[in-house]
C-alpha positions in Angstrom: 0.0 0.0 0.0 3.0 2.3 0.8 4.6 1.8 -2.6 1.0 2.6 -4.3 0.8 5.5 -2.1 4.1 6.9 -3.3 3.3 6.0 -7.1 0.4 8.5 -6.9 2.3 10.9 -5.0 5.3 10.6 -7.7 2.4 11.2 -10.3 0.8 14.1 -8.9 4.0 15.5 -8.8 4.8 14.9 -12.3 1.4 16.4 -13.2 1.2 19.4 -11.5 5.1 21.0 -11.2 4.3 22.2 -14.7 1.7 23.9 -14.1 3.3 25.3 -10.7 6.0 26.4 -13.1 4.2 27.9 -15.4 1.8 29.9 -13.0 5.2 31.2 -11.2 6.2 32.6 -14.3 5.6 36.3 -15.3 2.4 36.9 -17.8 1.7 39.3 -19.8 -1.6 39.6 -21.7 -0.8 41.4 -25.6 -3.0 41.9 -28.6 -2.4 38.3 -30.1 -2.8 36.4 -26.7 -1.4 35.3 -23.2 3.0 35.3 -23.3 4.7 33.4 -20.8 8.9 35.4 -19.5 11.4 34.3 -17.4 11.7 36.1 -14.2 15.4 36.7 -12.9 15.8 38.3 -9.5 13.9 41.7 -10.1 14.0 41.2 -13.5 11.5 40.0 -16.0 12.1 39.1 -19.6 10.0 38.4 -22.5 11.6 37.0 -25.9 10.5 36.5 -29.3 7.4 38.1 -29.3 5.8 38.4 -32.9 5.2 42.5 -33.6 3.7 41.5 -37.1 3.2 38.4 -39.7 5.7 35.9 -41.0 7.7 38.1 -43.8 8.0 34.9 -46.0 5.9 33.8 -48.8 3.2 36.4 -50.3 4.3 38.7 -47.8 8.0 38.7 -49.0 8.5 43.1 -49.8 4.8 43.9 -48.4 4.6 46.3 -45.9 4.3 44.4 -42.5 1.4 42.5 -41.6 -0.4 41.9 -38.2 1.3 39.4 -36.6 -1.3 36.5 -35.4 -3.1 35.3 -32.2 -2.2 32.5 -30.6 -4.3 30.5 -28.2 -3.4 29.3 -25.5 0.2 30.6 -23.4 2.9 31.3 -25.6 6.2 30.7 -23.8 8.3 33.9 -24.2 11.7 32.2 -22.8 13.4 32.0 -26.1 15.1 34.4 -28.8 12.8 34.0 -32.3 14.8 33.5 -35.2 17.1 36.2 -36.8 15.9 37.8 -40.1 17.7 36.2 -43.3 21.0 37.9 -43.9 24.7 37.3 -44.1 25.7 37.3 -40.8 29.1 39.7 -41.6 30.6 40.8 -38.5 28.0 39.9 -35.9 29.0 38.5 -32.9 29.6 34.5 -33.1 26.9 33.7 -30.7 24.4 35.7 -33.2 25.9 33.8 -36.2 24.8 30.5 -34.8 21.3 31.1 -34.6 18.6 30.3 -37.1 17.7 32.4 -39.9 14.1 33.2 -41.1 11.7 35.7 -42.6 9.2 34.9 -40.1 11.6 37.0 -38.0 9.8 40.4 -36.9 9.3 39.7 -33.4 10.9 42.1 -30.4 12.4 41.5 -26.8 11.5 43.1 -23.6 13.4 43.3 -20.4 11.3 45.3 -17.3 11.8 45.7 -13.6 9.2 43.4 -11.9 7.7 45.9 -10.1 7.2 48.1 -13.5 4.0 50.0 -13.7 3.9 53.4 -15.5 8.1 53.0 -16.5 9.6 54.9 -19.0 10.0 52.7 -22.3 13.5 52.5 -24.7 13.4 51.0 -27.8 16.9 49.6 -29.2 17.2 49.3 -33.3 20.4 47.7 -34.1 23.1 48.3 -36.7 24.5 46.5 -39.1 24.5 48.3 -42.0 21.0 47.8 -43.0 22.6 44.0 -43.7 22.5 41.7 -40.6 22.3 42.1 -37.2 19.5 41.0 -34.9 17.9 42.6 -31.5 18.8 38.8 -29.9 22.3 40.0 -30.1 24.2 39.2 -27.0 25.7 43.4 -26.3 22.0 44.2 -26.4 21.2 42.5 -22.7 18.4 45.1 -21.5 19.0 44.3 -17.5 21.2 46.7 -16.7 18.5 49.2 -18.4 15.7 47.2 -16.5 17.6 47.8 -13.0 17.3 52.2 -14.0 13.8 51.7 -13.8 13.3 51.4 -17.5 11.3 48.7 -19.6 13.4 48.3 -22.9 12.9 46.7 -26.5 15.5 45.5 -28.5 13.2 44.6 -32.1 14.6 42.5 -35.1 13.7 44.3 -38.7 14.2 43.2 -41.9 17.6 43.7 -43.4 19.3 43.2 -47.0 17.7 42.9 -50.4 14.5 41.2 -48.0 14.4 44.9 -46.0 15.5 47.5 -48.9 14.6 46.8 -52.3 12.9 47.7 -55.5 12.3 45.9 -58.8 9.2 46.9 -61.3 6.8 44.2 -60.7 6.7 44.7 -56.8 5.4 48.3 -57.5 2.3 48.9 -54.8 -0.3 51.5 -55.1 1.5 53.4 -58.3 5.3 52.8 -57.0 7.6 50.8 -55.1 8.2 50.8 -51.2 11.2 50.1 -51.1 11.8 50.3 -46.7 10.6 47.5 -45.7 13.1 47.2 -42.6 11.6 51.0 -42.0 8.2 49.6 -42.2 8.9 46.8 -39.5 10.7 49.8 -37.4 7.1 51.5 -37.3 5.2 48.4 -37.0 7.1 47.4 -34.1 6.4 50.8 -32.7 3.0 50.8 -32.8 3.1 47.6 -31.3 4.6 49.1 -28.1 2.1 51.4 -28.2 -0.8 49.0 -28.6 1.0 46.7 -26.1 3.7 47.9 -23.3 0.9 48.8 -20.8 0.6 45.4 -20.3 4.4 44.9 -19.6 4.7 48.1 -17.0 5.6 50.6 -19.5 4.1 53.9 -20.9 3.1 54.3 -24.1 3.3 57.5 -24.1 6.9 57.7 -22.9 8.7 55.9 -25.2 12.5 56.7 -26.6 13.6 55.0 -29.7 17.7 54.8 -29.8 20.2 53.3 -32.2 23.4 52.8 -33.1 25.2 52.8 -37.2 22.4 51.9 -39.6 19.9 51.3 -36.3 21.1 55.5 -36.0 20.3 56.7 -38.7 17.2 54.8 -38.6 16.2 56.9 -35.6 17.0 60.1 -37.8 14.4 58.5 -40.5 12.0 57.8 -37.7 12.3 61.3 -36.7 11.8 62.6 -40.2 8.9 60.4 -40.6 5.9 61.7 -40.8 4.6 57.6 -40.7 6.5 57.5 -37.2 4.9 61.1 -36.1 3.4 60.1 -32.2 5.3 56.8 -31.7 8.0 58.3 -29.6 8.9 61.1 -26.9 13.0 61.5 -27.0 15.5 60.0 -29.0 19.4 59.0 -29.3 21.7 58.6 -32.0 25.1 56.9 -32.1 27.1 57.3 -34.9 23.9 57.2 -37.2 25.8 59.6 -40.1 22.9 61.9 -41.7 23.9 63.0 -45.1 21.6 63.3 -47.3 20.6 59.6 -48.2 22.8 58.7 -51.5 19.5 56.5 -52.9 16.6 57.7 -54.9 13.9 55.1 -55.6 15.0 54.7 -59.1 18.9 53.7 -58.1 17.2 51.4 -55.5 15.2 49.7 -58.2 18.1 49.4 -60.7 20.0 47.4 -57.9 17.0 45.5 -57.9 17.1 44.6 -61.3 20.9 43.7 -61.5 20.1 41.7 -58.1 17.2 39.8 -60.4 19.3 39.2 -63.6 22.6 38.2 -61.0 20.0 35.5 -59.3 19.5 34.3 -63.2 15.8 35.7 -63.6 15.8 37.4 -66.7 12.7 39.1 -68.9 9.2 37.7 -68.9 10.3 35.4 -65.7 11.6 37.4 -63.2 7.2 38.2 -62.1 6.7 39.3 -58.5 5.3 35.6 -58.3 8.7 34.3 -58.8 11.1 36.5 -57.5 8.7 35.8 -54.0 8.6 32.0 -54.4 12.8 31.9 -54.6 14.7 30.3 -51.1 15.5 33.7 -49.1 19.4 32.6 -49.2 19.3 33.5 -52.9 19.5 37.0 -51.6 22.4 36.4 -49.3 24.8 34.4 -51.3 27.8 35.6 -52.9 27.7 37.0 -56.4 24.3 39.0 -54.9 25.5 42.5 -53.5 24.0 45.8 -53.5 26.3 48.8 -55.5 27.2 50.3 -52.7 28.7 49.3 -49.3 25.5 48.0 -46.8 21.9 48.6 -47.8 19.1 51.7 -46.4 16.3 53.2 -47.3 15.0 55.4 -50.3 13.6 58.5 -50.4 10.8 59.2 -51.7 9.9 55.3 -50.8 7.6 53.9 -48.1 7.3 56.1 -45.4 10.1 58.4 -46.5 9.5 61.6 -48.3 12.6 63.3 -47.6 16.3 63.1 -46.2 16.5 63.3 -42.5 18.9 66.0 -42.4 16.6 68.3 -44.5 13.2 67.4 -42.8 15.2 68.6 -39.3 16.7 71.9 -41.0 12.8 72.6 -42.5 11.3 72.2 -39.2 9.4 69.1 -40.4 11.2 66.6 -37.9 9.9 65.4 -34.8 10.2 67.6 -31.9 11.8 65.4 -29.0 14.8 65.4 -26.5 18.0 63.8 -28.4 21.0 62.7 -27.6 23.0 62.2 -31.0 26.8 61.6 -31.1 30.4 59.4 -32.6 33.4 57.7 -31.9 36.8 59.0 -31.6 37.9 56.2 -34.7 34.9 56.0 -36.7 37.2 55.1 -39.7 37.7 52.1 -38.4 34.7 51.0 -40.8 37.3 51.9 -43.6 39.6 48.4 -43.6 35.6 47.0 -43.0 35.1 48.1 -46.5 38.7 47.6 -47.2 39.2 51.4 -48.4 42.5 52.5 -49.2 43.6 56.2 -47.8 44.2 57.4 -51.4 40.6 56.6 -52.7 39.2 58.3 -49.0 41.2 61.2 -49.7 39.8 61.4 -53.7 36.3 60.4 -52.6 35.9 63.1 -50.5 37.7 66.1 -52.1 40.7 65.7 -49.2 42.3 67.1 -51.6 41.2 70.5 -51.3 43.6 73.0 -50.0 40.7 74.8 -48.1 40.4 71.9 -46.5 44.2 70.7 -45.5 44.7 74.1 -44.3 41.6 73.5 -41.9 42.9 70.2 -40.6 46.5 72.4 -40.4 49.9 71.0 -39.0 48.4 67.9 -37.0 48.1 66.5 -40.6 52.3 66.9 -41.7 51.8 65.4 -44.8 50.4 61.8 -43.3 47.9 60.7 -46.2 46.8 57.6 -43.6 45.9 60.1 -40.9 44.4 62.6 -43.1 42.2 59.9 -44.6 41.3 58.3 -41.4 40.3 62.1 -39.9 38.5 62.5 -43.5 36.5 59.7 -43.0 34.9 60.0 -39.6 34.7 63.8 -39.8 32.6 63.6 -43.2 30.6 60.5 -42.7 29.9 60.5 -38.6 31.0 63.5 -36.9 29.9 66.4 -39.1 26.4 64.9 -40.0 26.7 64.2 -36.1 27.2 68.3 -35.2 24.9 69.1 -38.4 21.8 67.2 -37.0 22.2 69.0 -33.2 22.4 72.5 -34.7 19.2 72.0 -36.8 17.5 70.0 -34.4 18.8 72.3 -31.5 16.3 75.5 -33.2 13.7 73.5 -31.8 13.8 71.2 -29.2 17.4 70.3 -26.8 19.9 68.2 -27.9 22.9 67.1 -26.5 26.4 66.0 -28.5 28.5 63.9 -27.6 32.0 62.7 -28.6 32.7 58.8 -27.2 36.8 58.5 -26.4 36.8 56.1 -23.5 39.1 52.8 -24.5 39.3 50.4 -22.2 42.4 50.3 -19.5 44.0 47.1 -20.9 43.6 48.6 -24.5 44.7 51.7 -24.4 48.6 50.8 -25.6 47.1 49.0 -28.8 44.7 50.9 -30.3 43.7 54.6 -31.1 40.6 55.7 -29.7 36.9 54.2 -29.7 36.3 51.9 -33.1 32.7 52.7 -34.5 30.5 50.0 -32.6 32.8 50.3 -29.6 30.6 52.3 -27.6 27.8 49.8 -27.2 28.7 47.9 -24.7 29.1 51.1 -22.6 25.9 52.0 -23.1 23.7 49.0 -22.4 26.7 48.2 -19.7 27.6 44.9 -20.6 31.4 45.9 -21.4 31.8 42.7 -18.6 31.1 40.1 -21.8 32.9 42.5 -24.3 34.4 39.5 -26.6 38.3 39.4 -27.9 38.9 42.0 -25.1 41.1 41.9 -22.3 40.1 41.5 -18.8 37.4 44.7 -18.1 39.0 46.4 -14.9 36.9 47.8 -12.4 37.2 51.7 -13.4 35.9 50.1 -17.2 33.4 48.5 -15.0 32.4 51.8 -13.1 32.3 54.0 -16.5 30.4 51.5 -18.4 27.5 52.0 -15.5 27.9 55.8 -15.5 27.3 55.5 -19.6 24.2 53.5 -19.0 22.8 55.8 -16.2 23.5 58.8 -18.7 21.2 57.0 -21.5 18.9 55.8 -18.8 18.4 59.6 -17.8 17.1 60.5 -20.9 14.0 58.0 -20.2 13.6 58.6 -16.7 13.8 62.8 -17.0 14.0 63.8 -20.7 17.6 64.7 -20.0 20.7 62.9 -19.5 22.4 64.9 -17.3 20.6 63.2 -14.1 22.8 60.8 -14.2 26.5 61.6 -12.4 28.5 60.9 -14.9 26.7 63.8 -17.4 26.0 66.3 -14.9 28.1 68.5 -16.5 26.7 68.4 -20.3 25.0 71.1 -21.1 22.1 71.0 -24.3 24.3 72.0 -27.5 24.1 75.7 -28.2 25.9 77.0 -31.6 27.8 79.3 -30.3 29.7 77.4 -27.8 29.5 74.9 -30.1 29.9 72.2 -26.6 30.5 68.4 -27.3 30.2 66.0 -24.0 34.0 64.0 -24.2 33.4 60.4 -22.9 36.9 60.0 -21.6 38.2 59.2 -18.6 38.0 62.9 -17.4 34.4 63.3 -19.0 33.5 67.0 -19.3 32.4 69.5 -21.5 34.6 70.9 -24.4 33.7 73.4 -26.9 34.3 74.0 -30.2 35.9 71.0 -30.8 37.5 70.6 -34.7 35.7 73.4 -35.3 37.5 74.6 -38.1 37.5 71.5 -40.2 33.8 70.5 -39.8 33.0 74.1 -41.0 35.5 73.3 -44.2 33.7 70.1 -44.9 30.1 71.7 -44.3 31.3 74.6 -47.0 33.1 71.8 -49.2 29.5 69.6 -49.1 27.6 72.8 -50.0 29.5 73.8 -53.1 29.2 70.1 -53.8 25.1 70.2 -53.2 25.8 67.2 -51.1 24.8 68.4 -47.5 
């Protein structure tokens, strides 16, 4: 009798721990249905969670579609797939995971206690080509232990995110942004669905870094985007004008077609959607110019970023917008030589060797390395903050912190460096030495200062920023992350003024 008593006991026991599990779990009640987080300490996390419709199929280069209900609990503990790409220079944890285009789904870290928090929303980089919101530098707990509920959101990328070709054309042209479609979609999706996860709708900052940057500038010019967010921050997003027109995006689009080996009469919409996504990815199958991005005058899109902010017809919201100390370290990423930089962007100029002056001394590798990051990053960078300054604060930055054990190999902060100061996970910062204590201490004072734009519209709540001031022209004031952060003005002010005069003869800022 003793052993059948235990039996049943074992069985009950087997029964109902699930369902004990699953009831100590976090819920969370969305549009589509009931999802199921993990809860760690004080933190809760939800994974994976569809913002829109499987991108695959007959809704390959359709704007996004609403993502599904489900019935039942969904369980939230996992990463969803990443959207198809070539995986490039992701991190090797992100290059092991699957691939799909049912991929638009978003991540959500929160304090347990959450109710009424201020909301960030990460887009990564990546060029426009890879990269994924699962990635492992995108860790929202730090953020989650300021207070703040945040989103990391996947979006498509590559010739699946940006492209054109005739016979997709929609309602009398093509769209062209799909990956700035999903951006919206997701969006509205916090909107629609935060509450239910702690946060405010209506308090919501969208931030970025590279391509996920200057997505925030084309969120900002959007007028799609208009109401979906309350503040905003920009790392190294660039902000030239955009180099695409509809019409070069869809003459990629047909090299892309006849390169895949669908020529004439065959290459139909029907076709070109029913081909494996890899076809897009493989080699052989490259856009004309380094990474993808939208086009203006595409979906959502009317004009540049940069103009929309100088015309007043931007988004009024707090931003934080800023670069790297060694931006050109994208140029052996693109394996550009110094003499093609210097050519490329009219180095050449005396007006403007004279406004770079002795530090130069006839160095072509330096010159081209300060060309690169001063027209590309910095001087968009500066540009942005003085038109969007007219109207609503903005603070610029300048990111030169290098790590302790790095500082006798490299020369300042490589473009992507910054990250894992900012979302504070500089701890699992790969290939780098040992992160000391003081790297330790200023990765958390980053993360405070980005937090602090959530929590008060400002970031100079946090200790670390108390000191930086909203850009004014005049002082023309950059916040140095270094490790004596502080206030500097006019810095390089003479050579960003000779590019800005050098773009403008040009008709290229």
């Amino acid at each position: 009798m003793r052993e059948l008593i235990l039996s049943a006991f074992v069985a009950l026991c087997l029964v109902t721990t699930p369902a004990f599990a699953k009831e100590d779990r976090p819920r969370a009640q969305v549009d589509q249905g009931v999802a199921l987080g993990e809860r760690a300490g004080d933190i809760e996390v939800f994974r994976g969670l569809p913002y829109a419709a499987d991108a695959g199929g007959s809704n390959r280069w359709r704007a996004p579609q609403a993502a599904p209900v489900w019935h039942g609990d969904r369980d939230a503990a996992a990463f969803g797939p990443i959207c198809t790409q070539r995986v490039g220079l992701s991190s090797p944890a992100l290059r092991a995971r699957p691939q799909s285009e049912d991929c638009l789904s978003l991540n959500i870290w929160k304090p347990a206690d959450a109710q009424g928090a201020p909301v960030m929303v990460w887009i990564h980089g990546g060029a426009n080509s890879f990269g994924s919101g699962s990635d492992v530098y995108y860790d929202g707990t730090p953020f989650a232990r300021q207070g703040v509920v945040l989103v990391t959101i996947n979006y498509r990328v590559g010739h699946l995110g940006f492209f054109a070709h005739p016979t997709l054309a929609e309602n009398g042209g093509n769209l062209v942004n799909y990956g700035l479609l999903d951006q919206i979609a997701a969006l509205r999706w916090v909107q629609n669905n935060i509450s239910a996860f702690g946060g405010d709708p209506a308090d919501v900052t969208i931030f970025g870094e590279s391509a996920g940057g200057a997505a925030v500038l084309n969120l900002l010019a959007s007028p799609d985007a208009r109401g979906l967010f309350a503040k905003a921050a920009v790392q190294s997003g660039g902000g030239l004008r955009l180099p695409r027109d509809v019409a070069a995006v869809t003459r990629e689009g047909l090299a892309t077609v006849e390169a895949i080996g669908l020529t004439g009469d065959a290459a139909t919409a029907e076709a070109l959607r029913a081909l494996p996504a890899d076809r897009f990815t493989q080699d052989g199958v490259r856009p004309a110019v380094p990474g993808f991005g939208p086009a203006v005058g595409g979906a959502a899109l009317p004009e540049a970023p940069l103009a929309a902010i100088r015309g007043g017809r931007s988004a009024e919201v707090p931003l934080i917008i800023g670069v790297n100390s060694n931006e050109a370290s994208l140029m052996l990423s693109y394996g550009m030589q110094p003499e093609a930089v210097i050519t490329q962007f009219g180095g050449r100029l005396p007006a403007l060797l004279d406004a770079y002056g002795p530090a130069i001394n006839g160095d072509d590798a330096l010159y081209a390395r300060r060309l690169y990051g001063d027209v590309v990053f910095a001087y968009p960078a500066r540009a942005v903050a003085i038109a969007h300054s007219r109207r609503a604060p903005a603070w610029l930055y300048w990111f030169d912190y290098v790590a302790e054990g790095r500082r006798s190999e490299v020369t300042g902060v490589a473009h992507a460096a910054e990250i894992p100061y900012v979302f504070d996970t500089s701890r699992e910062a790969a290939g780098l030495p040992p992160i000391s204590l003081a790297d330790q201490a200023y990765a958390s004072g980053v993360n405070a200062c980005f937090a602090s734009l959530a929590l008060t519209g400002r970031p100079t709540d946090a200790a670390l920023c108390a000191g930086w001031s909203p850009y004014d022209r005049e002082r023309d004031n950059w916040f140095a992350f270094d490790p004596t952060p502080r206030e500097i003005e006019g810095r390089d002010r003479r050579p960003l003024d000779a590019i800005g005069a050098a773009l403008a003869r040009l008709n290229l800022d």
